[in-house]
OpenMM code with the backbone's topology and positions (N, CA, C; nanometers):
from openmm import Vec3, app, unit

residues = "UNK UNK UNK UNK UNK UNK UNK UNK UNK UNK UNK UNK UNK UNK UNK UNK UNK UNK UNK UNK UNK UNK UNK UNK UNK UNK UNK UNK UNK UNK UNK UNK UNK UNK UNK UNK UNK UNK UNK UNK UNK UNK UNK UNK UNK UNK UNK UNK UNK UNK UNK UNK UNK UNK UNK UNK UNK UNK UNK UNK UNK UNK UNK UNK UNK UNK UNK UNK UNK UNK UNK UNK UNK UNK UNK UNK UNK UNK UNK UNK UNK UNK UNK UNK UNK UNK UNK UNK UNK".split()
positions = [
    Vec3(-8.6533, -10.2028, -6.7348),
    Vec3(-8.6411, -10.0638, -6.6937),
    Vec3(-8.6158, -10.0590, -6.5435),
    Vec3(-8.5022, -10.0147, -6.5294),
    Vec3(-8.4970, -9.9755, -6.3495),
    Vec3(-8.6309, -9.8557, -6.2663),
    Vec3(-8.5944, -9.9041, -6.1754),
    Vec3(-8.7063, -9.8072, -6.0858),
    Vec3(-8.6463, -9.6867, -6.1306),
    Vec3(-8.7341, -9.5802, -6.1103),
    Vec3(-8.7594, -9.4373, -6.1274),
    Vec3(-8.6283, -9.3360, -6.0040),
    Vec3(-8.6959, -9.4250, -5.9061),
    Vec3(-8.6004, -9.3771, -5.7765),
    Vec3(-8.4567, -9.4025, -5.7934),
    Vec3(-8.4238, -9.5548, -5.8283),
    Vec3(-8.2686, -9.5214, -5.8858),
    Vec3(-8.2162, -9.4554, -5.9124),
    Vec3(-8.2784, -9.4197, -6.0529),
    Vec3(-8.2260, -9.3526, -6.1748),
    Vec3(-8.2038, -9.2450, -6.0845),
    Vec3(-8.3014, -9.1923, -6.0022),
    Vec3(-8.2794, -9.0287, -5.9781),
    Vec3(-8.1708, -9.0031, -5.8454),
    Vec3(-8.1588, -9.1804, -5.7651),
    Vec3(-8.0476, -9.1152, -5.6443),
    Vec3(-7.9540, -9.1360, -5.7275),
    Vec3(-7.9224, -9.2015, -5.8112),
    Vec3(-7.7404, -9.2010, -5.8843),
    Vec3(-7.7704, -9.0512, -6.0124),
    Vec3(-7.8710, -8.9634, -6.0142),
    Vec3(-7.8197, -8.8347, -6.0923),
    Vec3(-7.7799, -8.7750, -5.9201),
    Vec3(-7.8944, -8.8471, -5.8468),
    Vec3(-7.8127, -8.7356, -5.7244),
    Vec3(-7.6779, -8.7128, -5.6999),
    Vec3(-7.6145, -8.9130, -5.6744),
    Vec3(-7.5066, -8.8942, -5.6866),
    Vec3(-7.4226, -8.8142, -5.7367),
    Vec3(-7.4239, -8.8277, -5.8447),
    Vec3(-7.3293, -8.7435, -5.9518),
    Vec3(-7.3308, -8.6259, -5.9394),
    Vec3(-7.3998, -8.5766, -5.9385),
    Vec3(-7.4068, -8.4503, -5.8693),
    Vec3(-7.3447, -8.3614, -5.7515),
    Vec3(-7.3640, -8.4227, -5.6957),
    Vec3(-7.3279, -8.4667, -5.5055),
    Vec3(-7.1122, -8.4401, -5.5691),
    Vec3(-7.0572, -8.6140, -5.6330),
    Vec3(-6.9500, -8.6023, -5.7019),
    Vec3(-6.8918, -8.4786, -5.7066),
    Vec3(-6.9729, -8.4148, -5.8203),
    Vec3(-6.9329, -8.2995, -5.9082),
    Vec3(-6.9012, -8.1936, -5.7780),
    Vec3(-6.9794, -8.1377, -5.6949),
    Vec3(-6.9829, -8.0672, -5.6071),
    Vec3(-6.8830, -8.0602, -5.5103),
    Vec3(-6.8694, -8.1804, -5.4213),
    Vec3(-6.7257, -8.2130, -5.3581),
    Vec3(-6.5936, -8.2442, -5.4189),
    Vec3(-6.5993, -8.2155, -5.5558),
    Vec3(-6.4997, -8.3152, -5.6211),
    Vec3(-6.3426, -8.2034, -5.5687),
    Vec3(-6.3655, -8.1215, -5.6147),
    Vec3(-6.2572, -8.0265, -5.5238),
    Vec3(-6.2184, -8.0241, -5.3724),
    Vec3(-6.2775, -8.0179, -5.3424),
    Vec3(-6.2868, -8.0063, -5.1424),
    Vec3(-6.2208, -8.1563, -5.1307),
    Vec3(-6.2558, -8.2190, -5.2385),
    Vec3(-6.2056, -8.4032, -5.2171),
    Vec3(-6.0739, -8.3787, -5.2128),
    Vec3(-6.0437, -8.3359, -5.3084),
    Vec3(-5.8914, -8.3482, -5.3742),
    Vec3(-5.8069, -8.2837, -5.2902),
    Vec3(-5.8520, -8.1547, -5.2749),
    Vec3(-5.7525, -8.1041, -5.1689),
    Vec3(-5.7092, -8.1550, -5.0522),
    Vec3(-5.8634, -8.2370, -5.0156),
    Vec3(-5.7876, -8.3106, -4.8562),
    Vec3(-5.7263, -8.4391, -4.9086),
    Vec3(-5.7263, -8.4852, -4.9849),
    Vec3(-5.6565, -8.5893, -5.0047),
    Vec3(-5.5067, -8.5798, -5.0712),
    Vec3(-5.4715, -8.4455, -5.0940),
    Vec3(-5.3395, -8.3891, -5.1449),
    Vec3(-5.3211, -8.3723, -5.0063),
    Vec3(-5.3923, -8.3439, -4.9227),
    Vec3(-5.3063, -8.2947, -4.7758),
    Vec3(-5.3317, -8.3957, -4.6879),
    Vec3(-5.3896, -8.5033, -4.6816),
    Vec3(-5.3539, -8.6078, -4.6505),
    Vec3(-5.4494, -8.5811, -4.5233),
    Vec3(-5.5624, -8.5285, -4.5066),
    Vec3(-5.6686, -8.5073, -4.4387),
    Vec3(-5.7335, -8.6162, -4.4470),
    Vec3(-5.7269, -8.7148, -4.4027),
    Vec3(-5.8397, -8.9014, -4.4408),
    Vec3(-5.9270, -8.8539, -4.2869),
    Vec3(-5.9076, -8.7793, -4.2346),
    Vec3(-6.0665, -8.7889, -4.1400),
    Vec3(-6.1275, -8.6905, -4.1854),
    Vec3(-6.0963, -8.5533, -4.1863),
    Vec3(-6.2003, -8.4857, -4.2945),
    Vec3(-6.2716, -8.5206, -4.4267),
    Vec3(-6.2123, -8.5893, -4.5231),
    Vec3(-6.2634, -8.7291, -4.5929),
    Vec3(-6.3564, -8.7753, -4.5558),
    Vec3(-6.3143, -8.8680, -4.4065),
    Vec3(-6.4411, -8.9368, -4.3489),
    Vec3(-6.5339, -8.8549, -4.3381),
    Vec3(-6.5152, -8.7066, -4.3078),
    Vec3(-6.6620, -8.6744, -4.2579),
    Vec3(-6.7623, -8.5946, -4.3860),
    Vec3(-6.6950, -8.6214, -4.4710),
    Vec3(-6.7660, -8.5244, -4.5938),
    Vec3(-6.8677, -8.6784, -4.6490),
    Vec3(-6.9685, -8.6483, -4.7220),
    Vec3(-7.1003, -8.7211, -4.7382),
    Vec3(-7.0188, -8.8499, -4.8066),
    Vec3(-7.1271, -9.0103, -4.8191),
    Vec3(-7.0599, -9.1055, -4.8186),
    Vec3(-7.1062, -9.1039, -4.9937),
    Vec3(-7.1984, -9.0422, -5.0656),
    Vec3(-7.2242, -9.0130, -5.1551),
    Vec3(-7.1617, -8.9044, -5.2477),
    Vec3(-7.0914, -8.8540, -5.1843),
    Vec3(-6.9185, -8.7539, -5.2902),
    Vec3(-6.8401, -8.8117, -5.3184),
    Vec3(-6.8545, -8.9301, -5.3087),
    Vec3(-6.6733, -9.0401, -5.3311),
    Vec3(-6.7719, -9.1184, -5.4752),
    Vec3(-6.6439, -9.0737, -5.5293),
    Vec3(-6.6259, -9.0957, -5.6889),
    Vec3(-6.7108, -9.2677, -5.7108),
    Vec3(-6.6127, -9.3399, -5.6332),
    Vec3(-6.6668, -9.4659, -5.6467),
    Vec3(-6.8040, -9.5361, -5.6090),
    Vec3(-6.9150, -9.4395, -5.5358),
    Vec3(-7.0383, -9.4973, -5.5118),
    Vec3(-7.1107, -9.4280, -5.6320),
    Vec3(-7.0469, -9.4105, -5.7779),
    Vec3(-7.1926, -9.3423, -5.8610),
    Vec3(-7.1339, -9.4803, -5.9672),
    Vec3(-7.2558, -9.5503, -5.9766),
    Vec3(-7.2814, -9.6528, -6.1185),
    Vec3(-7.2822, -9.6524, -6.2396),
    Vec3(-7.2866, -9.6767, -6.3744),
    Vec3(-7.2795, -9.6377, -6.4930),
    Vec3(-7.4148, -9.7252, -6.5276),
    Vec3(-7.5051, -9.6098, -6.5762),
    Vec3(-7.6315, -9.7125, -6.6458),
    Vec3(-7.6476, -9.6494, -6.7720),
    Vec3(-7.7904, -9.7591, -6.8278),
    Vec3(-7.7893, -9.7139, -6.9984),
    Vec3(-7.8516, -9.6542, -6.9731),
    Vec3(-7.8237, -9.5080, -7.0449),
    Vec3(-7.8807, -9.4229, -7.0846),
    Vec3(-8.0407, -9.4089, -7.1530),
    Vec3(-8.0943, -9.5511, -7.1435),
    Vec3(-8.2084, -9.5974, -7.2191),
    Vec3(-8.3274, -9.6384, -7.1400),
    Vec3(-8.2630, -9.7621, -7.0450),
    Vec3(-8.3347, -9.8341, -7.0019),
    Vec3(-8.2652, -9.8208, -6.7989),
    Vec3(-8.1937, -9.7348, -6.8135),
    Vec3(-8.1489, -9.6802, -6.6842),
    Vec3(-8.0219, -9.8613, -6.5704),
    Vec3(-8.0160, -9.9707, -6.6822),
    Vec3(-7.9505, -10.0385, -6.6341),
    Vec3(-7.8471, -10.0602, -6.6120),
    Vec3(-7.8083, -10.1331, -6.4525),
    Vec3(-7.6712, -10.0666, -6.4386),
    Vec3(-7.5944, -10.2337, -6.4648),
    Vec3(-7.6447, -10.3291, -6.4447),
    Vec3(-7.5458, -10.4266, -6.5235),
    Vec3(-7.5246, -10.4898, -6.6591),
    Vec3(-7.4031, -10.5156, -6.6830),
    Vec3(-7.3916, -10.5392, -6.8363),
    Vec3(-7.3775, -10.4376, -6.9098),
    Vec3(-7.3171, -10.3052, -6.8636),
    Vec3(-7.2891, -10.1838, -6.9339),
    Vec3(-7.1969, -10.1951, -7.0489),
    Vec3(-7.2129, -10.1346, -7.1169),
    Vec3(-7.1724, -10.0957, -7.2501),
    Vec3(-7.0854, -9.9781, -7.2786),
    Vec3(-6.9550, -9.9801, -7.2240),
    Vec3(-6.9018, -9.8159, -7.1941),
    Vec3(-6.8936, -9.7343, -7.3248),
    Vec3(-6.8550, -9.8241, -7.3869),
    Vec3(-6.8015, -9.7101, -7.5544),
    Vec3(-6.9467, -9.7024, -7.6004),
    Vec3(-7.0628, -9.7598, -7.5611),
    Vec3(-7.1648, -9.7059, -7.6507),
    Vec3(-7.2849, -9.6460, -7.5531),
    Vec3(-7.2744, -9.6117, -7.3714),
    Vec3(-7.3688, -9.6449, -7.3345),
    Vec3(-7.4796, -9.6631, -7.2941),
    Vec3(-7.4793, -9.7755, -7.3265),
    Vec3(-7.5800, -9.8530, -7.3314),
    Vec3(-7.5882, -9.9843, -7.2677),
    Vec3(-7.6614, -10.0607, -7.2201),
    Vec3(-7.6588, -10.2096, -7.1718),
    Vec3(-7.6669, -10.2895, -7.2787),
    Vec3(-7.6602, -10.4314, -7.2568),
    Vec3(-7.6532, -10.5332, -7.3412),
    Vec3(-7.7611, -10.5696, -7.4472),
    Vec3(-7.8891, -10.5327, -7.3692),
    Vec3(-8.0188, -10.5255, -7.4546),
    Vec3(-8.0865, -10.4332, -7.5360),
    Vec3(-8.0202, -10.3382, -7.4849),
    Vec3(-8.0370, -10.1922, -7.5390),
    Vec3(-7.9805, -10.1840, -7.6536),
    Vec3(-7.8006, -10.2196, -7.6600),
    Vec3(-7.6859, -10.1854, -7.7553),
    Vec3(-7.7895, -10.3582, -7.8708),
    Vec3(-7.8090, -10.4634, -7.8221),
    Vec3(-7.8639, -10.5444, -7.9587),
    Vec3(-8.0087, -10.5056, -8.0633),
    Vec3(-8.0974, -10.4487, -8.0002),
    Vec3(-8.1864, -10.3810, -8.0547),
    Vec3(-8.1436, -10.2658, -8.1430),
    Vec3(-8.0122, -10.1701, -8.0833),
    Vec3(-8.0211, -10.0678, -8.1457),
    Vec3(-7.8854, -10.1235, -8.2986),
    Vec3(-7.8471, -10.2113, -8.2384),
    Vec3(-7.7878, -10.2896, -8.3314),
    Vec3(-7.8387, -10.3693, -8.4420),
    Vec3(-7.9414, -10.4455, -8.4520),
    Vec3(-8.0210, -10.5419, -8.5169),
    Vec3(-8.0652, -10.4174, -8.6456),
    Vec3(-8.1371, -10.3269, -8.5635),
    Vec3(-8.1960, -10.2062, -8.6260),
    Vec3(-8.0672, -10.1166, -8.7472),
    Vec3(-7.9479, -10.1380, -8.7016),
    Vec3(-7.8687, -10.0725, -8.7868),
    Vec3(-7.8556, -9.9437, -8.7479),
    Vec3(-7.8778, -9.9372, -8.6218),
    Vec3(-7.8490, -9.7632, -8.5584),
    Vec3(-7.7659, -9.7370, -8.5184),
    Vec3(-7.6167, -9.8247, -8.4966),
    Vec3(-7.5099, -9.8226, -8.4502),
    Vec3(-7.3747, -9.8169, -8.5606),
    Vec3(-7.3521, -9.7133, -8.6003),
    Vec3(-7.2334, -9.7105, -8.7051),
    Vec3(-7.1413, -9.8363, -8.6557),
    Vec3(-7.1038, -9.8750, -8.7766),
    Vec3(-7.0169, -9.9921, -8.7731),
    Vec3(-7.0300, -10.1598, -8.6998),
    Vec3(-7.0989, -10.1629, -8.6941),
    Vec3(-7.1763, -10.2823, -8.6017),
    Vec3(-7.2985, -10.3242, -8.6958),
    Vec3(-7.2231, -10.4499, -8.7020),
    Vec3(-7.3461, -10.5341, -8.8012),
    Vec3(-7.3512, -10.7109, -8.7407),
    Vec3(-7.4445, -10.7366, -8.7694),
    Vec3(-7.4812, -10.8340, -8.6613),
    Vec3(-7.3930, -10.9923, -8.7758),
    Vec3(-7.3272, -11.0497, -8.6469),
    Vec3(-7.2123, -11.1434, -8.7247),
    Vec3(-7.3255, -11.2415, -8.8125),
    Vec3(-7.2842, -11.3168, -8.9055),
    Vec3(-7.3527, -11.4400, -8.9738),
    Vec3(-7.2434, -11.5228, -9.0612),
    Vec3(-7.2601, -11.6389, -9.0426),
    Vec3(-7.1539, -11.7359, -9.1295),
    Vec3(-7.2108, -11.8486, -9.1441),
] * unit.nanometer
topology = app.Topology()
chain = topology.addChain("A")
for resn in residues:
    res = topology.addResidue(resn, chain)
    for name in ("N", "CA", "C"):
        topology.addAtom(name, app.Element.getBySymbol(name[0]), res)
């Protein structure tokens, strides 16, 4: 389980994202890269992480389901995952 605090600065993030995501675009259609610079370093798309939704982890993500690696085999083993059955030969 990730720390508590994580979890909650990357909802900040996203958030943060969502909020500038316009004001982004426009300066970057107008080709404003120092107004850019000065808007928060936490509105740029690329500093928010993808974690599981479970166990709040951000490596080894699982995009089409997610989930992390340990998360998606448990919920797998269990048979909670349509179409996913655990290989054997």
């Amino acid at each position: 389980m990730a720390k508590k605090s994580i979890i909650a600065r990357d909802a900040k993030r996203i958030k943060m994202i969502e909020k500038y995501a316009e004001k982004r675009a426009e300066m970057k259609a107008a080709g404003d890269y120092e107004g850019l610079a000065g808007l928060p370093r936490n509105s740029s798309p690329s500093r928010h992480n993808n974690r599981c939704s479970e166990s709040g982890r951000s490596r080894s993500y699982m995009r089409q389901f997610g989930l992390s690696r340990i998360a998606f085999r448990e919920h797998a083993s269990r048979g909670e995952i349509p179409g996913v059955t655990k290989s054997s030969w």
